[in-house]
PyMOL CGO cylinders between C-alpha atoms (Angstrom):
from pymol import cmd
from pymol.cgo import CYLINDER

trace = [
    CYLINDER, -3.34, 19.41, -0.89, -0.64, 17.47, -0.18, 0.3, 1, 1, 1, 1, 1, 1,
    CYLINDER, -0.64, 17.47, -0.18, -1.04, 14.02, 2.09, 0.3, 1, 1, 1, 1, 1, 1,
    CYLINDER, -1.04, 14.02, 2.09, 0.99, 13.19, 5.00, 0.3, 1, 1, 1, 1, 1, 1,
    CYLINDER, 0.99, 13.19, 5.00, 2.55, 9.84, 6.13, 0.3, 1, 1, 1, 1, 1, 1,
    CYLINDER, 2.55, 9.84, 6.13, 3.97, 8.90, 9.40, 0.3, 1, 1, 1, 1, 1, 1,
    CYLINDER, 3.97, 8.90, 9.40, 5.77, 12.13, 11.16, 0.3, 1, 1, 1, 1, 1, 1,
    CYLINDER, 5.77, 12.13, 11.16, 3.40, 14.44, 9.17, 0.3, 1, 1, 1, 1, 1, 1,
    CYLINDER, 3.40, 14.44, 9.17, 5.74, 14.31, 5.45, 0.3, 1, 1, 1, 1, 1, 1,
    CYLINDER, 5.74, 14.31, 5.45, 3.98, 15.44, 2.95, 0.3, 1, 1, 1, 1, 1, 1,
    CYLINDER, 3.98, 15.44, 2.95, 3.62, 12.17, 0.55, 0.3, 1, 1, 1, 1, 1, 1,
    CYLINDER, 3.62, 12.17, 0.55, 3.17, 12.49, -3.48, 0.3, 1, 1, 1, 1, 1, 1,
    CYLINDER, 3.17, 12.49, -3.48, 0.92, 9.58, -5.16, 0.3, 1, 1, 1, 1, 1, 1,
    CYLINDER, 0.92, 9.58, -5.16, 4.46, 8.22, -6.45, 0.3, 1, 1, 1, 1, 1, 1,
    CYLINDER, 4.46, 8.22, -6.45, 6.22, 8.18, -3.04, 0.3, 1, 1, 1, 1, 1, 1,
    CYLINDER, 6.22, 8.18, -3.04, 2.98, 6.14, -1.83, 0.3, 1, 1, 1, 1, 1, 1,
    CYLINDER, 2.98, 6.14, -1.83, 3.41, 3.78, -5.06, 0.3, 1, 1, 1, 1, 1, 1,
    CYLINDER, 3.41, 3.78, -5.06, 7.40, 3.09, -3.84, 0.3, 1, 1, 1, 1, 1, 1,
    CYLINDER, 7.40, 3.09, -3.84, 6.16, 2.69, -0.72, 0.3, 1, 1, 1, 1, 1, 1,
    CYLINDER, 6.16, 2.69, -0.72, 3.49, -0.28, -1.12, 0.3, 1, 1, 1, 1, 1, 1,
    CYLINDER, 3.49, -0.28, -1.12, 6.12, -1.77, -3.88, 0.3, 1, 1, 1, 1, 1, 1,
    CYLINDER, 6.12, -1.77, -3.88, 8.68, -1.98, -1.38, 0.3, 1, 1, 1, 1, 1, 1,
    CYLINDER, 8.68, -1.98, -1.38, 6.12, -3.97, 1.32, 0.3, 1, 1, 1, 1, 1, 1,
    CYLINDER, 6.12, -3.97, 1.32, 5.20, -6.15, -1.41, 0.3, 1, 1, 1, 1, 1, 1,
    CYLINDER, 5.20, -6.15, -1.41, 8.46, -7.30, -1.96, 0.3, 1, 1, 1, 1, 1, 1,
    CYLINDER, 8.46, -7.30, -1.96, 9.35, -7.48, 1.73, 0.3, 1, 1, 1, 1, 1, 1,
    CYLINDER, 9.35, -7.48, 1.73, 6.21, -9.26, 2.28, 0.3, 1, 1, 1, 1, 1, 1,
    CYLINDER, 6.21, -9.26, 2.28, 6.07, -11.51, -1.09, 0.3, 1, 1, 1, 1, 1, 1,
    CYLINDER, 6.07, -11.51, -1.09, 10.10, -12.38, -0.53, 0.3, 1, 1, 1, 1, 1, 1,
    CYLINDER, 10.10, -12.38, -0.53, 11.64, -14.64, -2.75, 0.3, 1, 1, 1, 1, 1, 1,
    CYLINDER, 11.64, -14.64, -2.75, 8.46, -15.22, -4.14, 0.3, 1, 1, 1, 1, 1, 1,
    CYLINDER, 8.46, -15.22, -4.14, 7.87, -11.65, -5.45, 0.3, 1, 1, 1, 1, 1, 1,
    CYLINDER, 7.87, -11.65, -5.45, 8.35, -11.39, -9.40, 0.3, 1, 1, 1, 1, 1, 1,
    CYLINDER, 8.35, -11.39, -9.40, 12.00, -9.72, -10.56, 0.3, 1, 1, 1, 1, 1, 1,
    CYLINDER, 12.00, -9.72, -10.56, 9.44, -6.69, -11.80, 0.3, 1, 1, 1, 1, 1, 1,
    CYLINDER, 9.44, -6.69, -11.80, 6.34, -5.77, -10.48, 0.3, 1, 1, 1, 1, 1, 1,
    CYLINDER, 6.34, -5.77, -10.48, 3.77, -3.32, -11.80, 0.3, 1, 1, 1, 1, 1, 1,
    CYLINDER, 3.77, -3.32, -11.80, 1.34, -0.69, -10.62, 0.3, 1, 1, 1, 1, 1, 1,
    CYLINDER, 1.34, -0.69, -10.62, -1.05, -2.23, -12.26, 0.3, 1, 1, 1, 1, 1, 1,
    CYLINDER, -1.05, -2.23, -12.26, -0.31, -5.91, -11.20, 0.3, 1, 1, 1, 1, 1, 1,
    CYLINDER, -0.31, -5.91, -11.20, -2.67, -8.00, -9.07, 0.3, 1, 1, 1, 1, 1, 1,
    CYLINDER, -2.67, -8.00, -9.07, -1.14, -9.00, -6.01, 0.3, 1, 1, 1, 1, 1, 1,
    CYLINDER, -1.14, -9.00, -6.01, -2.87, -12.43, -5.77, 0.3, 1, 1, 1, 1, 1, 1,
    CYLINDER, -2.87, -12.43, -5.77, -1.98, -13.39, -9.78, 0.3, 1, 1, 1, 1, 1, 1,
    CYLINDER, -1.98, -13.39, -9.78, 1.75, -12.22, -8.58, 0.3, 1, 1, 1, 1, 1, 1,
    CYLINDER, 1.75, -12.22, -8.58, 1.83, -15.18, -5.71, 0.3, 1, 1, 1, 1, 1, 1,
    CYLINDER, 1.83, -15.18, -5.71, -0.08, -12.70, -2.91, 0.3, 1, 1, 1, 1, 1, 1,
    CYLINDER, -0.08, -12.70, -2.91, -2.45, -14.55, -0.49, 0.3, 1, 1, 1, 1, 1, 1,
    CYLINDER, -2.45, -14.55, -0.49, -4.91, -13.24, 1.55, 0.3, 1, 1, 1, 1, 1, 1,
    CYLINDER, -4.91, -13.24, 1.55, -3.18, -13.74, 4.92, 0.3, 1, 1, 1, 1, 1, 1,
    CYLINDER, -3.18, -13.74, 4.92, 0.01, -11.59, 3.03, 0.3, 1, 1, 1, 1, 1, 1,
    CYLINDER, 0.01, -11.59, 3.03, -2.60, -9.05, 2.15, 0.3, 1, 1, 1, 1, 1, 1,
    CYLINDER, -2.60, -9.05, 2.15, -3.44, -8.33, 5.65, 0.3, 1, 1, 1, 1, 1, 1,
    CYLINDER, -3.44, -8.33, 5.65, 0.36, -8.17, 6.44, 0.3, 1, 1, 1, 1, 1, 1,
    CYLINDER, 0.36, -8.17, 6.44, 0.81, -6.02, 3.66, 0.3, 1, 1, 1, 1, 1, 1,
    CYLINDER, 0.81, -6.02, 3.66, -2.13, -3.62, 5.03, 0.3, 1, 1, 1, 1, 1, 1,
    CYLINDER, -2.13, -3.62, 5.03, -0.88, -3.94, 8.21, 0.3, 1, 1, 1, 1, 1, 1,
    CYLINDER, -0.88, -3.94, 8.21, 2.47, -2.70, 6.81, 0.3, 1, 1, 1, 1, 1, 1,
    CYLINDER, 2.47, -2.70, 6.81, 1.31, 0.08, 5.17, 0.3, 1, 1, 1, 1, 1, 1,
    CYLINDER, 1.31, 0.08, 5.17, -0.19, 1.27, 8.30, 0.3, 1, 1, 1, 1, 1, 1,
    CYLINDER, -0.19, 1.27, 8.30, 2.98, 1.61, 9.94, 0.3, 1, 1, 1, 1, 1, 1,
    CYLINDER, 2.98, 1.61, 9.94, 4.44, 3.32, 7.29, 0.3, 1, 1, 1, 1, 1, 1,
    CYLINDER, 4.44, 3.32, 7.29, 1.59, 5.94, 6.53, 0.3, 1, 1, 1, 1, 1, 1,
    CYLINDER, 1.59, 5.94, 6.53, 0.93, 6.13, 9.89, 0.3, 1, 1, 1, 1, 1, 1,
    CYLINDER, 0.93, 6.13, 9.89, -2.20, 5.87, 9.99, 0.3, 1, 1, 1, 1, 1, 1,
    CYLINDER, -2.20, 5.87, 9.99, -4.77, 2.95, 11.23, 0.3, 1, 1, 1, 1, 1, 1,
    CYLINDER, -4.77, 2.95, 11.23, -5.47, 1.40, 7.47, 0.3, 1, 1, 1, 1, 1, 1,
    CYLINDER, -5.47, 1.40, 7.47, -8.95, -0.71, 7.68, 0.3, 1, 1, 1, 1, 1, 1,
    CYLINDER, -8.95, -0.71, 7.68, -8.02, -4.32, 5.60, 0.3, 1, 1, 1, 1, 1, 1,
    CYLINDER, -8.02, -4.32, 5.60, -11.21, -3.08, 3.52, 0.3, 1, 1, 1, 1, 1, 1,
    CYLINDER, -11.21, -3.08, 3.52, -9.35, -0.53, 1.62, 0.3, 1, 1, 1, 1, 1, 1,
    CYLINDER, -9.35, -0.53, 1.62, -8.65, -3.41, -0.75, 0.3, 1, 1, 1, 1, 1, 1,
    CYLINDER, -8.65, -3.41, -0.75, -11.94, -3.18, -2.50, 0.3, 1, 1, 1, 1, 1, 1,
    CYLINDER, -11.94, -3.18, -2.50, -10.82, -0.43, -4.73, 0.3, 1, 1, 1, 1, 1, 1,
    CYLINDER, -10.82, -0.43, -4.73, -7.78, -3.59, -6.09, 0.3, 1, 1, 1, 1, 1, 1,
    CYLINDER, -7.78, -3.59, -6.09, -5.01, -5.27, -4.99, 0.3, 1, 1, 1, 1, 1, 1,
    CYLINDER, -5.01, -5.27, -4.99, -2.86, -3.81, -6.87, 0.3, 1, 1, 1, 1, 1, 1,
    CYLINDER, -2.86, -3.81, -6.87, 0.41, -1.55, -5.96, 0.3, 1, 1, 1, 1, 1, 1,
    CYLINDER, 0.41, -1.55, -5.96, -1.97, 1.85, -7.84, 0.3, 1, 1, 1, 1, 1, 1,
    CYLINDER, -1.97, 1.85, -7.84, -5.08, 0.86, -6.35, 0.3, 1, 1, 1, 1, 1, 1,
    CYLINDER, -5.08, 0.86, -6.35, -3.64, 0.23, -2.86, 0.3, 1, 1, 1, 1, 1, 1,
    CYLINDER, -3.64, 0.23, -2.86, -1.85, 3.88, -2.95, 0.3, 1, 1, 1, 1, 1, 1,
    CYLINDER, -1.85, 3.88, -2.95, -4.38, 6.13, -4.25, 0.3, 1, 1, 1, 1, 1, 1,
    CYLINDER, -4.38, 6.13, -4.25, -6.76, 4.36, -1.05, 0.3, 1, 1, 1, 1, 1, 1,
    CYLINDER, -6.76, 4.36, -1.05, -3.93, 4.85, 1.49, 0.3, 1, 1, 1, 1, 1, 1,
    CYLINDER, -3.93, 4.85, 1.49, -3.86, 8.31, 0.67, 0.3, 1, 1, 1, 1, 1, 1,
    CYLINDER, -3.86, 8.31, 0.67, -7.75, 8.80, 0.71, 0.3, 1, 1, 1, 1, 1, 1,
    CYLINDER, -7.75, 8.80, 0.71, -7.07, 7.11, 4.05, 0.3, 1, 1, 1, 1, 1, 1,
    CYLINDER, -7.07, 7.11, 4.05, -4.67, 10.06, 5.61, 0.3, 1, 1, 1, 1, 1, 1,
    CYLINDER, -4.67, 10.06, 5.61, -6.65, 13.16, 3.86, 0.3, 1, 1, 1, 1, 1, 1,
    CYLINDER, -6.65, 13.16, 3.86, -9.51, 11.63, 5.96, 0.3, 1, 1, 1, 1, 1, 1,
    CYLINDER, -9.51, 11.63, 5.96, -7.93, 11.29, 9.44, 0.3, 1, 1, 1, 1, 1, 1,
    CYLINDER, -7.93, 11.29, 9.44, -6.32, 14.31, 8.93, 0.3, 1, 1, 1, 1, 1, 1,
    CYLINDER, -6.32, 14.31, 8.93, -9.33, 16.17, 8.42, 0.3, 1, 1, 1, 1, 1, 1,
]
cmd.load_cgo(trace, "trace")
């Protein structure tokens, strides 16, 4: 079954990846390693906790959904932070 992000798009696990990559570098700035990946952990990458909540704050906007800060606990990292984001939508959407 396919997930849906903000105006009901259906959203692959690798659209959802792109998507928290891109808010980590908006979020992370100049600061934000040349390459970052799935697999990285956002605090050993220069992350704080106070970015963290921006970046779940973010993410809510884009998937469109209300994203509790505690989705974190499965990783900080860009996989980790997808895979709960879309766990997040199939809920509220069912």
């Amino acid at each position: 079954m396919a997930k849906t992000a903000a105006g009901g798009t259906a959203m692959s696990l690798t659209e959802a990846q792109d998507a928290v990559h891109d808010i980590w570098k908006d979020v992370l700035g100049d600061e934000a390693p040349d390459r970052i990946g799935l697999e990285d952990d956002f605090f050993e990458i220069g992350g704080t906790s106070l970015s963290l909540v921006t970046v779940v704050a973010k993410m809510s906007e884009r998937f469109g959904t209300d994203l509790p800060t505690g989705i974190v606990v499965n990783g900080a990292t860009i996989d980790a932070l997808a895979r709960s984001a879309l766990e997040e939508l199939s809920s509220a959407s069912a």
